[in-house]
SEKE-277511 format. One record per residue (C-alpha): residue in three letters; x, z, y. Coordinates in steps of 0.2 Angstrom, whole numbers. Each point is the difference from the previous one (the first is absolute). Example, Ala and Ser with C-alpha at 12.3 -4.5 7.8 and 13.67 -1.06 7.14 Angstrom:
# residues 2
['ALA', [62, 39, -22]]
['SER', [6, -3, 17]]
//
This chain:
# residues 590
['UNK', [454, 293, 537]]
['UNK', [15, 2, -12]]
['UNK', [-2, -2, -19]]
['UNK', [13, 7, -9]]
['UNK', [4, -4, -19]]
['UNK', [12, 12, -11]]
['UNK', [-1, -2, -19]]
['UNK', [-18, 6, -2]]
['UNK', [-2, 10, 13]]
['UNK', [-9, -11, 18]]
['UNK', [1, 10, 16]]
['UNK', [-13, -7, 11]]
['UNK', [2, 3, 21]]
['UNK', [-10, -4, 16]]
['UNK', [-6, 6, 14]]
['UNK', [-16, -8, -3]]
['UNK', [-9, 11, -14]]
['UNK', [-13, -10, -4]]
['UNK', [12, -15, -2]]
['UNK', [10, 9, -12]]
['UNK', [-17, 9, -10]]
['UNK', [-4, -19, -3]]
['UNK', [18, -6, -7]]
['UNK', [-3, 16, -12]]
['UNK', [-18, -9, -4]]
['UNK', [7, -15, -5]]
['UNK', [14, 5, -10]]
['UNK', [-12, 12, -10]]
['UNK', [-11, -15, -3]]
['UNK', [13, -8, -8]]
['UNK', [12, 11, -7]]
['UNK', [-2, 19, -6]]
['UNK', [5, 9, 14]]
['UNK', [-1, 20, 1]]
['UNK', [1, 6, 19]]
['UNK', [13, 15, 4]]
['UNK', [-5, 1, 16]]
['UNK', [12, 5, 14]]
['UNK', [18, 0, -4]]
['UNK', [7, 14, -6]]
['UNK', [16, 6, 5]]
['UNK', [13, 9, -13]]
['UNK', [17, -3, 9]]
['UNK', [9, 16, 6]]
['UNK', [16, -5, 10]]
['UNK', [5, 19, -2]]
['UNK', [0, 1, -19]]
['UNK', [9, -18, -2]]
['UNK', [19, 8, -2]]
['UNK', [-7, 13, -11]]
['UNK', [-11, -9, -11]]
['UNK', [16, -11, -3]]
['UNK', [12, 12, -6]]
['UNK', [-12, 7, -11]]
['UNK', [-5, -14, -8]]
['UNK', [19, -3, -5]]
['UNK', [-3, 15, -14]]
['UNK', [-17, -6, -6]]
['UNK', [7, -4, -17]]
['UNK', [8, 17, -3]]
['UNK', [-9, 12, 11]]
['UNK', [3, 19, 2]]
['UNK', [-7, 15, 8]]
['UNK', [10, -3, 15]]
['UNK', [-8, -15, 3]]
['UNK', [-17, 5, -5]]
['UNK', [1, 15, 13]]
['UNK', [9, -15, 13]]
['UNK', [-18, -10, -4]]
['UNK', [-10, 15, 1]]
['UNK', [7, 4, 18]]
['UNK', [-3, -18, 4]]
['UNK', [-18, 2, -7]]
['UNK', [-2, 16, 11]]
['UNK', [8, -9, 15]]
['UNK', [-14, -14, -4]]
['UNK', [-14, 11, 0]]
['UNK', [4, 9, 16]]
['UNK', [4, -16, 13]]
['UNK', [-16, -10, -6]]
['UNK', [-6, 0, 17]]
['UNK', [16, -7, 8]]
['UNK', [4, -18, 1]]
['UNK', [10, -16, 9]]
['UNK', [-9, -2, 18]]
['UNK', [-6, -19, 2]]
['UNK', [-2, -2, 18]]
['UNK', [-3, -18, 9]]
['UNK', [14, -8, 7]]
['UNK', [5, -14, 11]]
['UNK', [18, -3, -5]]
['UNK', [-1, -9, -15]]
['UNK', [21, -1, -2]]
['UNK', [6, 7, -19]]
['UNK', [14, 14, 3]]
['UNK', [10, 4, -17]]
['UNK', [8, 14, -5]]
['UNK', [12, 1, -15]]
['UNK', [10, 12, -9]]
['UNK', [11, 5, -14]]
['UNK', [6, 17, -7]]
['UNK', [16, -5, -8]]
['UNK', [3, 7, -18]]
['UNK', [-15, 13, 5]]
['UNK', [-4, 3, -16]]
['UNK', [11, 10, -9]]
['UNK', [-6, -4, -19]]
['UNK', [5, -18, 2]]
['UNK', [8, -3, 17]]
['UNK', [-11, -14, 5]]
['UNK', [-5, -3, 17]]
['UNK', [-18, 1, 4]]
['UNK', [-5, -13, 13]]
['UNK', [-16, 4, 12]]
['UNK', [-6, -10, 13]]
['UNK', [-17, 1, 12]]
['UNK', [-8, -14, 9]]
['UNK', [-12, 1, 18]]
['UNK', [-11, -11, 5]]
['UNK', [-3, 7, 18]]
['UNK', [2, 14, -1]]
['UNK', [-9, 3, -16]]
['UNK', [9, 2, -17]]
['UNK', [-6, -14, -13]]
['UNK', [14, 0, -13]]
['UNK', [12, 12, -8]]
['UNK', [9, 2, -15]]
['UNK', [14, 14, -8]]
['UNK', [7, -9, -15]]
['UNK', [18, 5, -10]]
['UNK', [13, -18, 2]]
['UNK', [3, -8, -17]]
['UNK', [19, 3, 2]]
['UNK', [10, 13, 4]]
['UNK', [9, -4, 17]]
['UNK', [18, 4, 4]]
['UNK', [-1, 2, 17]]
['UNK', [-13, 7, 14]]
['UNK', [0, -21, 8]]
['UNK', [-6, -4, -17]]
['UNK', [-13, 10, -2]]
['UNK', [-6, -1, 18]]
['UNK', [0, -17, -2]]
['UNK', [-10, -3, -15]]
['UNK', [-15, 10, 8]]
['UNK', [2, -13, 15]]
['UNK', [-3, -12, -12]]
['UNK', [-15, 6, -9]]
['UNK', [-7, 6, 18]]
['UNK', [3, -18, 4]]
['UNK', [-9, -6, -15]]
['UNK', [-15, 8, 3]]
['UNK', [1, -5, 21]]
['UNK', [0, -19, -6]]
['UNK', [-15, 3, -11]]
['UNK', [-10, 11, 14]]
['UNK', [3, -14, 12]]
['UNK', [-5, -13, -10]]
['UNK', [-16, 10, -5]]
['UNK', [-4, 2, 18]]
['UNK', [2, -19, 3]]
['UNK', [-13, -5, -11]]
['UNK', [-10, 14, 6]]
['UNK', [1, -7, 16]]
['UNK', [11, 14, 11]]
['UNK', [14, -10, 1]]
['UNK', [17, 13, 5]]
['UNK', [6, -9, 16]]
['UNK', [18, 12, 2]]
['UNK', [14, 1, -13]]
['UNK', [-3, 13, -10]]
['UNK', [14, 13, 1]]
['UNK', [5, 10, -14]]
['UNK', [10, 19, 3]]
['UNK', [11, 7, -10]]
['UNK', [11, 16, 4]]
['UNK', [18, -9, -8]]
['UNK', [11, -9, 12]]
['UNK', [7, -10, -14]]
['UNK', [-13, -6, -10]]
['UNK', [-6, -7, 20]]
['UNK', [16, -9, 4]]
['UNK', [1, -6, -16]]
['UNK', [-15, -8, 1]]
['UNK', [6, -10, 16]]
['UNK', [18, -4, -4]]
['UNK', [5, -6, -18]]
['UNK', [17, 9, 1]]
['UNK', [-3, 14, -9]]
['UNK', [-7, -12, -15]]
['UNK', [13, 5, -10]]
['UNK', [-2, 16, -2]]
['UNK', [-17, -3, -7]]
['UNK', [2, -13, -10]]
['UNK', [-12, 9, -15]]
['UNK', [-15, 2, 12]]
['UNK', [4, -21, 4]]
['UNK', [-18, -4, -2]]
['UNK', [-7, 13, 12]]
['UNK', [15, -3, 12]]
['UNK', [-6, -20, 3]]
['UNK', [-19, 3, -1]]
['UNK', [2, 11, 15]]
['UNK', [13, -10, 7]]
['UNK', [-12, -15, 0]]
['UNK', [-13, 8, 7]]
['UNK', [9, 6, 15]]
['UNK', [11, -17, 3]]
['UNK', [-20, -11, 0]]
['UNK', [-4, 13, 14]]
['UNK', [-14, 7, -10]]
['UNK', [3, 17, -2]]
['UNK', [13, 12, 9]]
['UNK', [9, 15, -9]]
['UNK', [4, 16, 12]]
['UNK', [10, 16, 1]]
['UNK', [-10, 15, 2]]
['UNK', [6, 15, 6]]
['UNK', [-12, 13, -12]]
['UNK', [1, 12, 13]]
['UNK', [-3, -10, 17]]
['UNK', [-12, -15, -7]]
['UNK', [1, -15, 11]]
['UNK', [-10, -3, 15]]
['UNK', [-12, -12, -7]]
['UNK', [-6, 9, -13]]
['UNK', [-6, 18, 8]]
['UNK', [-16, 6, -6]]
['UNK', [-7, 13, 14]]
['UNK', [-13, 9, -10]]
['UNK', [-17, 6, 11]]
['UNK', [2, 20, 1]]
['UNK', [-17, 1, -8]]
['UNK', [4, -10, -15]]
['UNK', [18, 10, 0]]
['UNK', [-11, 18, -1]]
['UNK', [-13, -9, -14]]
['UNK', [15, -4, -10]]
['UNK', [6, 19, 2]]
['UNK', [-16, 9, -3]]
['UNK', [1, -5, -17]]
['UNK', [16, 5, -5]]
['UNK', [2, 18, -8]]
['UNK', [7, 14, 10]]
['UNK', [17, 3, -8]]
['UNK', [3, -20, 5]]
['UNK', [-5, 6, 18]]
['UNK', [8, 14, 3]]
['UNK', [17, -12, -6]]
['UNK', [-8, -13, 11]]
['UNK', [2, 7, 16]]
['UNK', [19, 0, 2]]
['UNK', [-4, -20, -2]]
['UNK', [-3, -1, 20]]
['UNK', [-4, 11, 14]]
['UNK', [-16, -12, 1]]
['UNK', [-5, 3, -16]]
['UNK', [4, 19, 2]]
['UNK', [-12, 2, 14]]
['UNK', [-12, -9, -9]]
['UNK', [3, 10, -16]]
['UNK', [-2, 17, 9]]
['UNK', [-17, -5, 11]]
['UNK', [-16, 11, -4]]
['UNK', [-9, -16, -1]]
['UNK', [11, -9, -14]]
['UNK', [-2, 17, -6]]
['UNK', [-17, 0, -3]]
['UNK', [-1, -18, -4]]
['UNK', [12, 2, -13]]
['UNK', [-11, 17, -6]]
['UNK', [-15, -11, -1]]
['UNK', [7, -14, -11]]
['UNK', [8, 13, -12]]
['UNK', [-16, 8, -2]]
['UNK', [-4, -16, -10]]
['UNK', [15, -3, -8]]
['UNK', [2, 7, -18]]
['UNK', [18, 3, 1]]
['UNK', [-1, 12, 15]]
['UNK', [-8, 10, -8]]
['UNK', [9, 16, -8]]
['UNK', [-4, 16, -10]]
['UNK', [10, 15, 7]]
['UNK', [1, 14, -14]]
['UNK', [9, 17, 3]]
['UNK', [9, 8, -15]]
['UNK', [6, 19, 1]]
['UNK', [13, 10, -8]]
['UNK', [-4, 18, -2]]
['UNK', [17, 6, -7]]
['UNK', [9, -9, 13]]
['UNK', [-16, 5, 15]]
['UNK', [2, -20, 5]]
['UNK', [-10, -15, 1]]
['UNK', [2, -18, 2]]
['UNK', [-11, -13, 6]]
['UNK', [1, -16, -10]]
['UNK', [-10, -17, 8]]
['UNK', [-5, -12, -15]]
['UNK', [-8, -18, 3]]
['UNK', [-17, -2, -6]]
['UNK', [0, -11, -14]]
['UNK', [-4, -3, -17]]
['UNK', [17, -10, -2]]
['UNK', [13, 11, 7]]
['UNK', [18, 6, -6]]
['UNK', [9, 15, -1]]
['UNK', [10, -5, 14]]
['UNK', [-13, -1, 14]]
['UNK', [-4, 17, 0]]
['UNK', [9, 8, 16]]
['UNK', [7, 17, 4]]
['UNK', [-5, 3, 18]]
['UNK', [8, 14, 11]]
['UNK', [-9, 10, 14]]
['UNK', [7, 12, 13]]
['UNK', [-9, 16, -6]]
['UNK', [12, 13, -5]]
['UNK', [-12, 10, -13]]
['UNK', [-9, -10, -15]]
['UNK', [-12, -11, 8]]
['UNK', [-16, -9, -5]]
['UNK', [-11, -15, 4]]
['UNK', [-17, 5, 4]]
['UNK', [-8, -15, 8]]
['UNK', [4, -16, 9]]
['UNK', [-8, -15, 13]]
['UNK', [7, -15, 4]]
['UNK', [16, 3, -7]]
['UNK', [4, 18, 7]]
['UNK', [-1, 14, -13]]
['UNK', [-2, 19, 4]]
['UNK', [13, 8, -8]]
['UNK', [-2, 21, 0]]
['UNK', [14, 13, -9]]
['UNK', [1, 20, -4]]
['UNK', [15, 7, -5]]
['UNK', [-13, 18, 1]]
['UNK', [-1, 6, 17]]
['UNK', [1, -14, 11]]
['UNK', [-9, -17, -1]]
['UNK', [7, -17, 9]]
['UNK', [-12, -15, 2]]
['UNK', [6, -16, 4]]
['UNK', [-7, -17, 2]]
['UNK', [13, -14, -10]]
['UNK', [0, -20, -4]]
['UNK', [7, -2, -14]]
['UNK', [4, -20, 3]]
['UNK', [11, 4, 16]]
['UNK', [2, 18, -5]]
['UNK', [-3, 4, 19]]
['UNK', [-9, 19, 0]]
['UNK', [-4, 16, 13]]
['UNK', [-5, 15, -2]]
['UNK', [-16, 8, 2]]
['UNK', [-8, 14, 7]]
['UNK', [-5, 14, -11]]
['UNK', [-19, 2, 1]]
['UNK', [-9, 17, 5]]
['UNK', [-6, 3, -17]]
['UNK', [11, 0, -16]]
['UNK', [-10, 0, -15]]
['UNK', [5, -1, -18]]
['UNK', [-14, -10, -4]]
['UNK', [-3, -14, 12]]
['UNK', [-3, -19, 0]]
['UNK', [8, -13, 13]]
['UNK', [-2, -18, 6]]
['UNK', [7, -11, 12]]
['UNK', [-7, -14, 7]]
['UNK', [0, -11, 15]]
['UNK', [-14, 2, 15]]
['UNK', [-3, -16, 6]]
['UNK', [-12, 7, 15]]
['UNK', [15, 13, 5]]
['UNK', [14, -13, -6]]
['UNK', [8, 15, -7]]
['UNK', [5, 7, -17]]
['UNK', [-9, 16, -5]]
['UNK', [2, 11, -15]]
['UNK', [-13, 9, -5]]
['UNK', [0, 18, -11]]
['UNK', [-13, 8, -6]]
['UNK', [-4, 16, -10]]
['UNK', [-6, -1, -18]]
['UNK', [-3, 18, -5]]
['UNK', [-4, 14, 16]]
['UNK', [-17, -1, 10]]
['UNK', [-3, 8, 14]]
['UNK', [0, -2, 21]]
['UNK', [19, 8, -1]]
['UNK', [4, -16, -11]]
['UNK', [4, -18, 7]]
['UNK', [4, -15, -3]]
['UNK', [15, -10, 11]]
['UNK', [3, -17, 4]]
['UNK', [17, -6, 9]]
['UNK', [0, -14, 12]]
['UNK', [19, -8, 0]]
['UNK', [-1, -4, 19]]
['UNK', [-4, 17, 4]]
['UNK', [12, 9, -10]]
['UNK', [-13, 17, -5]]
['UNK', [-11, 3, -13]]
['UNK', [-18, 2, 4]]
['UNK', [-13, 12, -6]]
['UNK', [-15, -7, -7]]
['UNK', [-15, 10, -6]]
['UNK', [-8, -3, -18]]
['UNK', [-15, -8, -1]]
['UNK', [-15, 9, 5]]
['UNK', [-14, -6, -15]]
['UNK', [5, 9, -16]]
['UNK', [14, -3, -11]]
['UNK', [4, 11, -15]]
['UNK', [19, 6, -4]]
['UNK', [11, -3, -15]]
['UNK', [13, 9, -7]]
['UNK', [18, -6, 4]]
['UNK', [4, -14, -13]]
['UNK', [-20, -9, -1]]
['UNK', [5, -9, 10]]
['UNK', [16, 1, -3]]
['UNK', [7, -7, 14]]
['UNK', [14, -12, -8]]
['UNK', [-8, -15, 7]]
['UNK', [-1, -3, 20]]
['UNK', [-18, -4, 10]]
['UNK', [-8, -15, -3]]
['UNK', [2, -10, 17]]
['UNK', [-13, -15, 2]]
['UNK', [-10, -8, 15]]
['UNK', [11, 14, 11]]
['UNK', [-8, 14, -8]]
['UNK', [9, 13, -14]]
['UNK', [-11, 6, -15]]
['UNK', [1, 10, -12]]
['UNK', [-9, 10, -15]]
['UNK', [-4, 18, 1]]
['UNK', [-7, 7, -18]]
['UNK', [-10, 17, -5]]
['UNK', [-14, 5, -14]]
['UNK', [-9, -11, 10]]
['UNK', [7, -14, 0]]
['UNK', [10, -13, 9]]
['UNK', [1, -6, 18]]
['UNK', [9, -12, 9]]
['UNK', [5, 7, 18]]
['UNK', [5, -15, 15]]
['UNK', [7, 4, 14]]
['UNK', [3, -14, 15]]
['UNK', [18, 0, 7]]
['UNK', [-6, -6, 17]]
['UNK', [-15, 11, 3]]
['UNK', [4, 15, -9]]
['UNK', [-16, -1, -8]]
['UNK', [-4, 5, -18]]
['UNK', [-11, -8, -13]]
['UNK', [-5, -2, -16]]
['UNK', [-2, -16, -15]]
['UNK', [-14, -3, -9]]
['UNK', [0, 4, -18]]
['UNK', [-9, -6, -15]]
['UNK', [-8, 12, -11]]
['UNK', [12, -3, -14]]
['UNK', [14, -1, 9]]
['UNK', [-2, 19, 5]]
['UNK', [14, 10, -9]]
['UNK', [-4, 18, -6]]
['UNK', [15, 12, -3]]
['UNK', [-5, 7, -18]]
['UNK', [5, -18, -8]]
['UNK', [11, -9, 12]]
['UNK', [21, 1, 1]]
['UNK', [2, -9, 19]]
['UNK', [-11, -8, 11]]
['UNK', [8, -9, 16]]
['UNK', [-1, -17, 10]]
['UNK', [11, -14, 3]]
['UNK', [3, -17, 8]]
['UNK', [4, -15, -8]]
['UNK', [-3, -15, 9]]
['UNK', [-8, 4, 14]]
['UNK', [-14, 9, -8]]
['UNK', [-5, 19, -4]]
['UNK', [1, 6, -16]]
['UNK', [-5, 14, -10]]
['UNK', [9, 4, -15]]
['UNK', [-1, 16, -13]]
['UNK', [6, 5, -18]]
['UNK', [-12, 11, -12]]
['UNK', [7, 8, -15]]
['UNK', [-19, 6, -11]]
['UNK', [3, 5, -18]]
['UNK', [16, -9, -5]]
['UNK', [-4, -16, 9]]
['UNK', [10, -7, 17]]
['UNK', [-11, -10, 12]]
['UNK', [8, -9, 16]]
['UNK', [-12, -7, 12]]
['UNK', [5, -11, 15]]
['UNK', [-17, -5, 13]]
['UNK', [4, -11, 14]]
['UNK', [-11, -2, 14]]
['UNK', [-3, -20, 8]]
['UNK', [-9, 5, 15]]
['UNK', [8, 14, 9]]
['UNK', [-14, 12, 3]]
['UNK', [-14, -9, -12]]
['UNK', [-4, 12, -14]]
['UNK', [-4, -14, -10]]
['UNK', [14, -9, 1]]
['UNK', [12, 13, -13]]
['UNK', [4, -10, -13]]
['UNK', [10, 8, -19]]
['UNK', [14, -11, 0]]
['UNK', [9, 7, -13]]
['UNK', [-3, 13, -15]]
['UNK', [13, 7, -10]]
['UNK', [-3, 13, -16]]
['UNK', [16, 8, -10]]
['UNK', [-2, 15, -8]]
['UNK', [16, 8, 10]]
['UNK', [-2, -6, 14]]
['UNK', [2, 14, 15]]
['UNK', [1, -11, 16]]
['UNK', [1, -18, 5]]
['UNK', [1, -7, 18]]
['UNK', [-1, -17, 8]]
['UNK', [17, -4, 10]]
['UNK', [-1, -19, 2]]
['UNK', [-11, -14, -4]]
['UNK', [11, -17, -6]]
['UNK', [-6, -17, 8]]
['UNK', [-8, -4, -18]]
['UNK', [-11, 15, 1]]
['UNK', [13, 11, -10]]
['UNK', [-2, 20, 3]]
['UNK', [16, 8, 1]]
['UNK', [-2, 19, -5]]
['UNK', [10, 16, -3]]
['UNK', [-6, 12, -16]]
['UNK', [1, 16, -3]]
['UNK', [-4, 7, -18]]
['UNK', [-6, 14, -8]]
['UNK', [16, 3, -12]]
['UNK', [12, -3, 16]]
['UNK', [-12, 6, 15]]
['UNK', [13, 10, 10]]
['UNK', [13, -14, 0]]
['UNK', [3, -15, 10]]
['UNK', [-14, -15, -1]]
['UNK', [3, -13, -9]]
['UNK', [-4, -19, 8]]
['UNK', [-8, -15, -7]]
['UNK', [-14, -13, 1]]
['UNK', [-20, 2, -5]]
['UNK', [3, -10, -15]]
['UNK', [13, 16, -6]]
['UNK', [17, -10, 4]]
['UNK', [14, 12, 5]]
['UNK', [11, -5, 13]]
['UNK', [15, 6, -10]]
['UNK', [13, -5, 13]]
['UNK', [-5, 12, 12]]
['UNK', [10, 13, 7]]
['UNK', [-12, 14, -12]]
['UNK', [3, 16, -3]]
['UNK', [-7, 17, -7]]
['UNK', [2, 6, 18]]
['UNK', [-6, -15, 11]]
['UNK', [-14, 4, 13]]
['UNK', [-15, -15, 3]]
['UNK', [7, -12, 11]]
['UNK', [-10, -13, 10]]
['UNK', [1, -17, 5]]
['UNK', [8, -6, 16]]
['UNK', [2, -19, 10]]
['UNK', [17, -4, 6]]
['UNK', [1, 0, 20]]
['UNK', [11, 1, 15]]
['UNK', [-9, 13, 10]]
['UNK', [12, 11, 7]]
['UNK', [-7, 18, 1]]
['UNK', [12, 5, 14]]
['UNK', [-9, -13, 12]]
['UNK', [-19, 10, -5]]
['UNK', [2, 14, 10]]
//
């Protein structure tokens, strides 16, 4: 058991628990103690360099640093999972690495010194700090982050005395300059250094008694007895977490890392984390120019805190003005019409990687699509359906990638009603949850939700509650969603002056009584609202559509009625749709 006192903080450790439960007894008998339980870490090796130079403009701070901390903020928020890996060990030798950037920073010219210390090999020190002098040559400043790396090596060793791990080897301390090492050994070059005199003959000392030894390393060949052979599991964990620009830079790294980059099971590993992940998440949004008869696709980040300068302009192959229509998994179904003829392509946005697709039998002004992934067929379909014909000469189709040819499928045989084009409108894609599609068809008799299973081919319908049925006489729009992982229904009423907005979700797929109003929004112009993405806190994210402005583009914000006013809005922007970040390569589907 170790008992460790720092000002008024007391660290208590053993492998006995009840031994250490006890200690904590008696010192709360006698003192007043409060308990924080297990140690919390705050230390972020990453940030360290970062945090320092900002921190050097804490006393006149300006936008440019306040955006600098907010993308440290944002860097913070999306690597919470990732941290050092402690593993056990049997070499108990200290290997030190040292390091200087000579007159690196360009305000002042002062040298920041950085050093990092293993036990093992497991890092347990680190520091980046700015020298207190500016140095006049590379040897000097090498050589005072020698000394400070030597500093804390004698106080690490001497820590691990008394705790009873004695270090049995000299510890060795690397640094990449070939003067500050021979200086270190042979006092010739003393004169040179005369101003750093006090650095020069604590190191000196330490080396001449034998108990530390100073190194050249070659930063791009380390030596021999420091190489650190990482397990290909822990190398792919480390990789799975990183966004996908960093792994598309990454794999020019090696052609190791390449292979391991490009594998469909890293790809599906690295799919599955970024499911999670709030920062792979994106909102793709398509924005038209009629007078110019083009449109662009721009990719936003889904968050509250974003700047104008993470919206993206994304280019796609399509010759004629395309559209996005629906995505799965990162893939998004991309369709253009310049009139007469109509491409459809299947697109990653993250990689940019595309094909083309078939046409299907049937094209229909007013149709709905969805693309999902068949994990019976391991196969991606897209599915396209009807909303206004009835009739046996009328069909729906469904496109399996690995076959390459769309599929008639007939309608569903129990009734269903027609609309007219537009109720639905048909803006939004099929909602896809527990490998079925659904979605709403609406008439004077009101609403019904329509399933159709991807892997049987068989259709279905969703239980409603009696209030949750929509008549056409009062309501605007009436359609169903996803938001995570559960079935929604969602529709916008306009009676006598007064806008209603009513979101049900259901808890238990297929339970009736499970449909739950989750929210309810009233505003007197209110035309249409639908759900696009729920935040981690709970926070809808909505586009509107009002009565004064019902023919132009939606505009985008949150339940409580905050706009997102750096979004790439216009009069003329279509509903976009939320989208996770992956490397799926939709050449290697079919």
């Amino acid at each position: 058991m170790f008992i460790l006192i720092y000002m008024d903080g007391i660290i208590v450790i053993g492998s006995n628990t009840f031994q250490v439960d006890r200690v904590v007894a008696s010192l709360a008998s006698k003192f007043s103690v409060k308990d924080l339980a297990s140690i919390p870490t705050f230390t972020r090796l990453d940030i360290t360099y970062a945090v320092n130079k900002l921190s050097q403009f804490m006393q006149a701070p300006s936008d440019l640093y306040w955006k600098a901390v907010k993308h440290v903020l944002r860097y913070l928020r999306g690597t919470i999972q990732p941290g050092l890996r402690v593993t056990p060990i049997e070499d108990f030798n200290l290997h030190v690495y040292s390091d200087a950037d000579w007159g690196g920073d360009i305000a002042d010219r002062v040298s920041t010194s950085r050093y990092i210390l293993f036990l093992g090999y497991n890092p347990i020190s680190w520091s980046s700090k700015k020298q207190n002098t500016v140095s006049s040559s590379s040897i000097e400043s090498e050589y005072r982050a020698v000394a400070n790396a030597l500093s804390e090596t004698l106080w690490v060793t001497n820590l691990l005395a008394k705790l009873r791990f004695p270090v049995h080897h000299m510890p060795t301390i690397y640094c990449d300059n070939l003067g500050a090492t021979f200086l270190s050994k042979n006092p010739v070059l003393h004169s040179k250094v005369k101003h750093a005199a006090v650095d020069f003959h604590f190191v000196r000392h330490h080396v001449n008694i034998k108990r530390k030894c100073v190194s050249h390393m070659d930063i791009v060949h380390p030596p021999q007895a420091m190489e650190i052979h990482f397990q290909e599991e822990i190398i792919m964990d480390i990789l799975t977490k990183l966004p996908v620009r960093s792994l598309l830079r990454f794999k020019c790294v090696s052609k190791f890392w390449k292979t391991l980059i490009c594998d469909p099971y890293f790809k599906g590993k690295h799919l599955n984390y970024a499911k999670d992940d709030s920062d792979s998440q994106k909102f793709l949004i398509c924005q038209i120019y009629p007078k110019e008869r083009i449109s662009s696709i721009y990719s936003c980040p889904l968050s509250p805190v974003q700047l104008t300068e993470d919206v993206q302009k994304l280019d796609c192959s399509l010759n004629a003005r395309p559209f996005a229509d629906c995505c799965c998994d990162g893939l998004v179904f991309l369709f253009s019409s310049d009139g007469l003829n109509k491409q459809y392509m299947l697109w990653n946005p993250s990689t940019r990687e595309s094909i083309v697709l078939p046409r299907p039998e049937f094209s229909l002004s007013c149709c709905m699509y969805g693309l999902a992934y068949d994990a019976a067929s391991d196969d991606y379909k897209i599915f396209k359906i009807d909303v206004t014909s009835v009739g046996p000469e009328v069909f729906n189709e469904i496109l399996a990638l690995k076959s390459g040819s769309w599929k008639r499928v007939r309608k569903p045989s129990f009734r269903v009603l027609p609309v007219s084009c537009g109720v639905p409108s048909g803006r939004d894609c099929l909602a896809f949850v527990h490998g079925i599609f659904h979605w709403v068809r609406l008439s004077n008799y009101g609403s019904t939700i329509v399933s159709f299973n991807i892997s049987n081919e068989v259709y279905g319908q969703i239980p409603l509650l009696e209030r949750m049925r929509i008549y056409r006489k009062r309501y605007l729009e009436n359609e169903v969603s996803v938001l995570g992982g559960l079935l929604c229904s969602y529709s916008t009423a306009n009676y006598q002056g007064e806008g209603t907005f009513n979101l049900w979700v259901m808890r238990d797929y297929g339970i009736k009584e499970s449909w739950t109003n989750l929210y309810t929004i009233r505003d007197t112009d209110l035309y249409s609202a639908r759900p696009k993405y729920r935040f981690a806190d709970g926070e809808m994210l909505l586009s509107f559509r009002h009565l004064n402005r019902r023919s132009l583009g939606p505009i985008f914000g949150t339940s409580k009625g905050q706009y997102f006013g750096l979004w790439p809005q216009c009069d003329t922007s279509r509903e976009g749709f939320a989208y996770t970040e992956s490397l799926i390569s939709p050449k290697l589907l079919t």
